[in-house]
C-alpha positions as CSV (number, residue, x, y, z in Angstrom):
1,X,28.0,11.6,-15.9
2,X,28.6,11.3,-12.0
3,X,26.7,14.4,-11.6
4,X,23.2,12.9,-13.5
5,X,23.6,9.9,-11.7
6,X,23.6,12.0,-8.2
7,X,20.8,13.7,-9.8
8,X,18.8,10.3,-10.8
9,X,19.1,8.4,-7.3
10,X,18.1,11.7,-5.3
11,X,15.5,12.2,-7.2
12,X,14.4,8.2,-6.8
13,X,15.0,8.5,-3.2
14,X,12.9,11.4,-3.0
15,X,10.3,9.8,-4.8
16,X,10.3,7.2,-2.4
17,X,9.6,8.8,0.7
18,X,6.3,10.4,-1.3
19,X,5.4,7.1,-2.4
20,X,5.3,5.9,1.5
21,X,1.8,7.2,3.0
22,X,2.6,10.0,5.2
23,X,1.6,10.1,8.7
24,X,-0.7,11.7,11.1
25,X,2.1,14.8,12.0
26,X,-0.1,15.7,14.9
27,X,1.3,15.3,18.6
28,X,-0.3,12.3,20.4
29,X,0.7,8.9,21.5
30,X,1.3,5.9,18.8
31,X,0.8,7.7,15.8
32,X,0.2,5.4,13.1
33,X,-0.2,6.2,8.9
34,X,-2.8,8.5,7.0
35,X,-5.0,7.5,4.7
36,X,-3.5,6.7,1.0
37,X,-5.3,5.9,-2.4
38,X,-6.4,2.6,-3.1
39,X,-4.3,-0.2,-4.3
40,X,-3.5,-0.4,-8.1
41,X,-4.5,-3.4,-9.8
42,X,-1.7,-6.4,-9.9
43,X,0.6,-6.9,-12.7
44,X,-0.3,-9.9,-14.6
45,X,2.6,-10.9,-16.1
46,X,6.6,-10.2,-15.2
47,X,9.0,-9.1,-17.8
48,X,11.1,-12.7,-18.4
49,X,14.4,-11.5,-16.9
50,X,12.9,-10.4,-13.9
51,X,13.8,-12.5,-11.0
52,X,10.2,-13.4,-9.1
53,X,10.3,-11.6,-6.0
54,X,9.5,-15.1,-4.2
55,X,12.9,-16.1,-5.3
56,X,14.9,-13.2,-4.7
57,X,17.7,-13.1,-2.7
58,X,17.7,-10.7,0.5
59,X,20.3,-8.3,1.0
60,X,21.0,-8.9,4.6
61,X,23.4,-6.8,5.0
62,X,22.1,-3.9,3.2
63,X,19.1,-4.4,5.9
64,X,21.1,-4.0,8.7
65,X,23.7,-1.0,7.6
66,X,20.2,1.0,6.7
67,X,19.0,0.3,9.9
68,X,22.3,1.6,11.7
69,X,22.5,4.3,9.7
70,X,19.0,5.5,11.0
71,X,20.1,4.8,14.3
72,X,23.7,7.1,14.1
73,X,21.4,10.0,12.5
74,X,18.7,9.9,14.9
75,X,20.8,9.3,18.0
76,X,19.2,6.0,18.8
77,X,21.8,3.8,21.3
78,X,19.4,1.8,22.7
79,X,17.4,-0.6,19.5
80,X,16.8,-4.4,18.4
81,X,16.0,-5.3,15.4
82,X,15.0,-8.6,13.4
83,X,14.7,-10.0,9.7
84,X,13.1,-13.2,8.7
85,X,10.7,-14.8,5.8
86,X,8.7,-17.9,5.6
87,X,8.5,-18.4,9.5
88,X,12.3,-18.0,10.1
89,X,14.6,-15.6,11.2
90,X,17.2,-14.5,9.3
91,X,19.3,-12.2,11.0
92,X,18.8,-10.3,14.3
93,X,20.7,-8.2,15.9
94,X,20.7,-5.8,19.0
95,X,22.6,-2.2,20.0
96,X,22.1,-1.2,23.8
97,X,19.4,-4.2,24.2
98,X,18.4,-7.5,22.8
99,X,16.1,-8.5,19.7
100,X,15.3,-11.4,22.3
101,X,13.9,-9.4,25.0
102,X,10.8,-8.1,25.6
103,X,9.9,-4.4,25.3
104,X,7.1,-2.0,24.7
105,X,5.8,-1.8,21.0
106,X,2.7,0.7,21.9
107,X,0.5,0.4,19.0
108,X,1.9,-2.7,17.0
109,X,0.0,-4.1,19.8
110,X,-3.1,-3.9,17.8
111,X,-2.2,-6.6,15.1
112,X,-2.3,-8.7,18.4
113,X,-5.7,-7.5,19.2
114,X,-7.3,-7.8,15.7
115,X,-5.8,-11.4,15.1
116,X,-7.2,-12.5,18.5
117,X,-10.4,-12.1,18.1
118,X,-10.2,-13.0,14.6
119,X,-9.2,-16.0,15.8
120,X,-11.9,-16.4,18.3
121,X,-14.8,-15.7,15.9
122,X,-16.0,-19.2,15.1
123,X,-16.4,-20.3,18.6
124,X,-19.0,-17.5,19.1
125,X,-20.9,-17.5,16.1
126,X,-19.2,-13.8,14.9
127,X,-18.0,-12.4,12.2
128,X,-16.4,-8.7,11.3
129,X,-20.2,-8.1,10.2
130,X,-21.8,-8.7,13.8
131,X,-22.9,-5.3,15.8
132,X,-22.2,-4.5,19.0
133,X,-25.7,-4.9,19.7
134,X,-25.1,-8.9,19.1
135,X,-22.6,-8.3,21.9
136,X,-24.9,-6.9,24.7
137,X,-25.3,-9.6,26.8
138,X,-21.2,-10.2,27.6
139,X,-20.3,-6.7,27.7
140,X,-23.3,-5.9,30.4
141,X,-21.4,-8.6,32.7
142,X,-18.9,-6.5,32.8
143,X,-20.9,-3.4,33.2
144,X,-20.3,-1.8,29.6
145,X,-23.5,-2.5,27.6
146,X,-23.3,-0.6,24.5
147,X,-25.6,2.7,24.1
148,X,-28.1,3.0,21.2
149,X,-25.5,5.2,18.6
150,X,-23.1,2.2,19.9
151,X,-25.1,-0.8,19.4
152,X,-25.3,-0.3,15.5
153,X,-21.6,-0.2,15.5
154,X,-20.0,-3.2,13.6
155,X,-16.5,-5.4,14.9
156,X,-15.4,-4.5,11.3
157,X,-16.3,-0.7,11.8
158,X,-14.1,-0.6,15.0
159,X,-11.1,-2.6,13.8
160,X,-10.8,-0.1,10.4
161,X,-11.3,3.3,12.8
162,X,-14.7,4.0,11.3
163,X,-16.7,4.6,14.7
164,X,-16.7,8.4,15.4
165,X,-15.4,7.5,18.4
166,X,-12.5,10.1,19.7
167,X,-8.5,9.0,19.6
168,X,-8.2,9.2,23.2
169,X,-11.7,9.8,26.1
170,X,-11.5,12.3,28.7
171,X,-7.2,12.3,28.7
172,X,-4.5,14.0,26.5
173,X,-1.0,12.3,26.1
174,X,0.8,13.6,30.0
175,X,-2.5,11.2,31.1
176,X,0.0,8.4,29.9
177,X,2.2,9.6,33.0
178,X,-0.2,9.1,35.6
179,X,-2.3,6.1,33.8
180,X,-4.8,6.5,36.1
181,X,-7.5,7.4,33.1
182,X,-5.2,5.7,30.2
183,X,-6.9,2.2,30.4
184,X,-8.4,-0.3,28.3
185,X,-11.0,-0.5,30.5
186,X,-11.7,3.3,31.2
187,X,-12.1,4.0,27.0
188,X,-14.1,1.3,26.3
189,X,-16.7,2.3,29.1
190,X,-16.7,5.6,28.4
191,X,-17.1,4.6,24.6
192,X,-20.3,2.1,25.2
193,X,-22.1,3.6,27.7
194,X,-22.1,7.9,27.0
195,X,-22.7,8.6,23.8
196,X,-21.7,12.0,24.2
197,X,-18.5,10.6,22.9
198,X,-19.6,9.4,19.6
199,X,-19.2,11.6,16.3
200,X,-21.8,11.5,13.5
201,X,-18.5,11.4,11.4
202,X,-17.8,7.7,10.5
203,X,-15.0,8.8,8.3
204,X,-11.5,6.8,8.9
205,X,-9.9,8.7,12.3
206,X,-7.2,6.4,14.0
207,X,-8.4,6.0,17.3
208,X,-7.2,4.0,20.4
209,X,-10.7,3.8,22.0
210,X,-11.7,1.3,19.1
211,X,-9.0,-1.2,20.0
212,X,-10.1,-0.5,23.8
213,X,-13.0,-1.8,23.3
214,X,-11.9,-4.7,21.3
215,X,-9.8,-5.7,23.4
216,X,-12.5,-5.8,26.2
217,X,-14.7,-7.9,23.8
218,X,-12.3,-10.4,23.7
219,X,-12.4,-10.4,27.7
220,X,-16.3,-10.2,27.6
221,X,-15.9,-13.2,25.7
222,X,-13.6,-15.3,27.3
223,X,-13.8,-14.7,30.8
224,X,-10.7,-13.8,31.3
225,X,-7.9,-11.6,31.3
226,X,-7.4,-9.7,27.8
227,X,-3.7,-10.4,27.7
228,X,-3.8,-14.2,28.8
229,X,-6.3,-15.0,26.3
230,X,-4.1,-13.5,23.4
231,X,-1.5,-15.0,24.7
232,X,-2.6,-18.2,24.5
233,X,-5.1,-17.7,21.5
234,X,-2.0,-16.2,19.2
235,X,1.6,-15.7,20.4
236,X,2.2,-19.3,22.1
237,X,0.9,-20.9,18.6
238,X,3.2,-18.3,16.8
239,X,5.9,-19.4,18.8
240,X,6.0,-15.9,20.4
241,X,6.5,-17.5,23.8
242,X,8.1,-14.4,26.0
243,X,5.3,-12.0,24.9
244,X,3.3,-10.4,27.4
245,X,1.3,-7.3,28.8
246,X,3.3,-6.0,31.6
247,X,5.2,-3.7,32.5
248,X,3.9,0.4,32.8
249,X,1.9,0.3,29.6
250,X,0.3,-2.9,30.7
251,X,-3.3,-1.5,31.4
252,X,-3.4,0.4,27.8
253,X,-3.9,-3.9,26.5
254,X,-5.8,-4.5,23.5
255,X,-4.1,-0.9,22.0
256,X,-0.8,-0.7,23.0
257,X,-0.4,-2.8,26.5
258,X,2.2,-5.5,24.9
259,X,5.7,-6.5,25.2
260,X,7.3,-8.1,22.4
261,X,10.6,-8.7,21.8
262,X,11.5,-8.0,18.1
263,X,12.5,-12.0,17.5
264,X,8.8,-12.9,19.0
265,X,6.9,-10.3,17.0
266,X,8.3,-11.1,13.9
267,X,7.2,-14.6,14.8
268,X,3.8,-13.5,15.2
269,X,3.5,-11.5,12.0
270,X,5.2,-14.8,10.2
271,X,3.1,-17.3,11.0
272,X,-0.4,-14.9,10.9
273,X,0.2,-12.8,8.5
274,X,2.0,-14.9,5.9
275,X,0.9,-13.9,2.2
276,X,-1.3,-17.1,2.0
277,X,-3.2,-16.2,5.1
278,X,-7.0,-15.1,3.6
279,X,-7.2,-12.0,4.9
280,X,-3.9,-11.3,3.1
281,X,-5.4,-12.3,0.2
282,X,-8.7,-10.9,0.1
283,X,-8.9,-8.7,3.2
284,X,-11.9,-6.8,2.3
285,X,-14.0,-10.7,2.9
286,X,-12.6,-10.0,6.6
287,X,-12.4,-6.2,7.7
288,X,-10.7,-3.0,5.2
289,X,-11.0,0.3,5.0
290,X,-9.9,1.2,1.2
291,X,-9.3,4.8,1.9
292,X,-6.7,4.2,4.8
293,X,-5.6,0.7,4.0
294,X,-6.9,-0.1,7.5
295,X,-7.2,-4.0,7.6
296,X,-7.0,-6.2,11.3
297,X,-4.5,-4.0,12.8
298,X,-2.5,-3.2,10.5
299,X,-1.9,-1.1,7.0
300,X,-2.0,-2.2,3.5
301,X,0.3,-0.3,1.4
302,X,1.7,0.0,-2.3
303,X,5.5,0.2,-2.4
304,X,7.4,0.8,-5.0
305,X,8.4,-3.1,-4.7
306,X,5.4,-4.6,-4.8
307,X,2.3,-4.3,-1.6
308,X,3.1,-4.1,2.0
309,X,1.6,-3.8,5.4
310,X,3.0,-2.0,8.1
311,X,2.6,-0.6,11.0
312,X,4.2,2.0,13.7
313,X,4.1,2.3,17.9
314,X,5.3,5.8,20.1
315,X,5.1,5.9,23.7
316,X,5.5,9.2,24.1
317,X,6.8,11.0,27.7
318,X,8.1,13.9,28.9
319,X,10.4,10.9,30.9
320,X,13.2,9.9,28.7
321,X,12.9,6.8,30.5
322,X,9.3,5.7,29.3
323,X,9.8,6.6,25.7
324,X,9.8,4.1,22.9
325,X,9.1,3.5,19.5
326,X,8.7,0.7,17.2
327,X,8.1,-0.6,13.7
328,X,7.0,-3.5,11.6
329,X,7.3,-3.5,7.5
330,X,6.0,-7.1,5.9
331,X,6.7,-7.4,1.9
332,X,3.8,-9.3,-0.3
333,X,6.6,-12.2,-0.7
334,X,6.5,-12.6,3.5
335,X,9.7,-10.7,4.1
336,X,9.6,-9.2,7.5
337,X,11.4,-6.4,9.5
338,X,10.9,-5.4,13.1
339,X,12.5,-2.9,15.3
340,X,11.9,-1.0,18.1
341,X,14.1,1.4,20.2
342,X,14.2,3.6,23.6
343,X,13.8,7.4,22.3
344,X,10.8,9.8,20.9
345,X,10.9,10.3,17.5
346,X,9.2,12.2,14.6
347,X,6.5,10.2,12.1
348,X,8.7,11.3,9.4
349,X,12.0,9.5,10.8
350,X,9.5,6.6,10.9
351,X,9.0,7.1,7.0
352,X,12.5,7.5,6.4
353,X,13.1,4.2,7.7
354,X,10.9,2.2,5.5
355,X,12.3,4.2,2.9
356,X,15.4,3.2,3.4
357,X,14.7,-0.4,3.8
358,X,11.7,-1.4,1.8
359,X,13.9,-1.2,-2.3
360,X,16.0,-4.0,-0.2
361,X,13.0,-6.6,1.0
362,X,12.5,-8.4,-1.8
């Protein structure tokens, strides 16, 4: 009997990880998830003992020891983590830094960038639909007006990665050393203004260059410095107060420039990502890509619990140093993890961390 019931959980724990959308395997810097099928149509009805996920206790504790368990396998010492639902936090915790301390999160930073602009829409008479070509006259000020195979480009086609546009222009990852080429600002001119970058292919490809130039949109727009106007537009209303781009990453900004501490980010994804928020609800009124689950910067996902979104960050380096990672799981009943850590690690330990965690967020 203890045998089969070895047998049974492996095999659910296998089944698991297969469940969770694998990852782009290929080496470059903030991976994030592959493509996966389309979400299944909702359950109507719950059997009557089931407990309603709204109302279901969460194991806090269970959280935490599968989070340290990750950590001891994957030699992590240095890692923050926080838990919360409903806009509060639940439980946060640090080992070798502090869940209230601000530190690179690479590509989580594009959540930021997505909901900014989102945000900003109304004032400017835009909407996901809106080409570049509606955004000519504020990106020639700053010297970046879109090319022909650009101009027909949509704000919805660049937020789901469905431009043709490259992952990185002109640089490969050891570029991220010298930063001298690894900008906001160098991808999103290079993007606009030679269309020798721009694929025919307008197939999903997660690339950074579309969040480049999103994020110097939002400056086009405003006037003003990409990271002061999200702060002020989103993580100061989110309560989010310490976030900032800074620090070595700072000119990567609209795709992976932030610092967040895991306390503030799970702030942000609380109060604008909440399961009531629309484009939560209906995300395909607002920008989605069915094929990847690509929504405003981050994933949509099926779980074995219930839907998801999610999203991972790498700074990759050959300097120990400069390395980190991060991750973000949301539950459809608003429960929220965050971590991120100092270290370089595989997509797959990335996967086996929402494995581990995502049977306990009710």
């Amino acid at each position: 009997m203890k045998i089969l019931t070895a047998v049974v959980a492996a095999l659910f724990a296998f089944a698991l990880i297969l469940l969770l959308a694998p990852d782009d395997t290929s080496s470059h810097v903030a991976p994030d998830m592959a493509p996966v099928a389309p979400a299944s149509p909702a359950v109507k009805e719950k059997p009557a003992h089931q407990i309603p996920p709204e109302k279901a206790t969460i194991d806090v504790s269970g959280i935490e020891g599968a989070w340290r368990d990750w950590l001891a396998r994957h030699n992590i010492a240095a890692s923050a983590m926080t838990l919360g639902r409903d806009g509060q936090i639940l439980h946060s915790m640090g080992e070798g830094r502090s869940p209230d301390t601000a530190y690179p999160i690479a590509s989580l930073s594009k959540a930021i960038t997505a909901m900014c602009l989102n945000d900003m829409m109304d004032s400017f008479e835009l909407s996901w639909s809106s080409t570049l070509a509606d955004l000519t006259p504020a990106l020639a000020k700053h010297h970046m007006p879109p090319h022909a195979g650009a101009a027909v480009l949509s704000l919805g086609d660049l937020v789901t990665h469905t431009t043709g546009w490259p992952k990185n222009i002109t640089v490969t990852e050891t570029a991220v050393e010298g930063r001298n080429l690894y900008t906001q600002q160098h991808f999103a001119r290079e993007a606009l203004t030679n269309p020798a970058h721009q694929s025919a292919d307008h197939s999903f490809a997660y690339a950074n260059t579309n969040f480049a130039v999103l994020g110097q949109i939002i400056s086009a727009l405003s006037d003003k410095p990409y990271g002061d106007t999200c702060k002020t537009q989103i993580m100061v209303p989110a309560g989010a107060t310490q976030a900032v781009v800074a620090g070595r990453m700072w000119a990567t900004g609209g795709f992976g420039g932030w610092s967040v501490s895991t306390d503030d980010y799970a702030r942000f994804l609380m109060h604008w990502f909440a399961p009531d928020q629309a484009w939560i609800l209906a995300p395909r009124d607002y920008a989605y890509e069915s094929n990847s689950g690509a929504g405003l910067g981050v994933f949509h996902r099926n779980t074995p619990t219930g839907k998801a979104i999610q999203h991972n960050g790498m700074w990759r380096s050959n300097n120990a140093a400069r390395q980190h990672g991060a991750l973000f799981v949301m539950t459809g009943t608003g429960t929220t993890f965050v971590a991120s850590w100092q270290g370089q690690l595989h997509n797959t330990d990335y996967r086996e961390l929402r494995a581990a965690l995502i049977p306990q967020m009710p």
